[in-house]
C-alpha positions as a Python dict, from the first residue, in 0.01 Angstrom:
ca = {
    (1, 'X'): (0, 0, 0),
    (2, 'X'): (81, 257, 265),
    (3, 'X'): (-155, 483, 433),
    (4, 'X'): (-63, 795, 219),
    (5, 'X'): (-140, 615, -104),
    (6, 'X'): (-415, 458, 53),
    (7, 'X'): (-582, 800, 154),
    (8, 'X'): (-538, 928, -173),
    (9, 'X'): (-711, 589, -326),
    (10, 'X'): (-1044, 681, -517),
    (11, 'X'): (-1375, 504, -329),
    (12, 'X'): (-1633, 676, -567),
    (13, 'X'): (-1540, 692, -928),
    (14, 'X'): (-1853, 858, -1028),
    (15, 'X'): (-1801, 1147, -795),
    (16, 'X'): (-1430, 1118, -736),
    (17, 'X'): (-1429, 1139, -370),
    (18, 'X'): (-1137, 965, -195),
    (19, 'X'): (-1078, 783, 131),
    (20, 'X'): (-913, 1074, 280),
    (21, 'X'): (-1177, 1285, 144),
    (22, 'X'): (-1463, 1043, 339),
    (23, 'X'): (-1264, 1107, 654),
    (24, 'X'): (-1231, 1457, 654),
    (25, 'X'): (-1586, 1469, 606),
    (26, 'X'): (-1597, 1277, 915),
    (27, 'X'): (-1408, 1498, 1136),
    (28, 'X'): (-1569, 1778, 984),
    (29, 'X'): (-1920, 1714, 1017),
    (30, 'X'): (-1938, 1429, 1266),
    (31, 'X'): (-2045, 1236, 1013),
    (32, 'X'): (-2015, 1158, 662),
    (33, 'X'): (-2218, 1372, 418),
    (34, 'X'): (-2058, 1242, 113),
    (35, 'X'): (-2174, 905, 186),
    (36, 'X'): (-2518, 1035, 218),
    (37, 'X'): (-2508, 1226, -112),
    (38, 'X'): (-2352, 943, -304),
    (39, 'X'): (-2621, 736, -144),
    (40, 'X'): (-2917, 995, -251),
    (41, 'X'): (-2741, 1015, -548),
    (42, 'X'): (-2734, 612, -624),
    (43, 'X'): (-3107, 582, -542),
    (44, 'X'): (-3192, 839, -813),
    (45, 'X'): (-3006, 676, -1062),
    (46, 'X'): (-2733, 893, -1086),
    (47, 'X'): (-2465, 631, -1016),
    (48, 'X'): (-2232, 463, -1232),
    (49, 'X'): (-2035, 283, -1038),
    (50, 'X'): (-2017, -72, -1254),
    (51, 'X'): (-1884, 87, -1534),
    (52, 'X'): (-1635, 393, -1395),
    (53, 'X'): (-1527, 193, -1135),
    (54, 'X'): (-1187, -5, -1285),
    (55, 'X'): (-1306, -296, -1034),
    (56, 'X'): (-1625, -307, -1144),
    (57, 'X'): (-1838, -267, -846),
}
């Protein structure tokens, strides 16, 4: 895979955020916000990762 399709590769089906989308968050905010929403988000019980995910995780 090269790194343009591997920026472009999904890392949160249920919110469809990829792994260039993670790092701009980065360089944006110093940090990642998306990974803390997705992790608010999973201890809700608003995640549905096992089934959207094609990988199953």
């Amino acid at each position: 895979m090269n790194i343009e399709a591997s920026n472009k590769e999904i890392i949160c089906y249920c919110f469809g955020h990829s792994v260039q989308d993670l790092r701009d968050d980065v360089l944006r905010n110093g940090r990642s916000l998306i990974m803390e929403r997705i992790a608010a988000e999973k201890n809700a019980g608003a995640c549905d990762c096992a089934t959207r995910n094609p990988k199953g995780r």
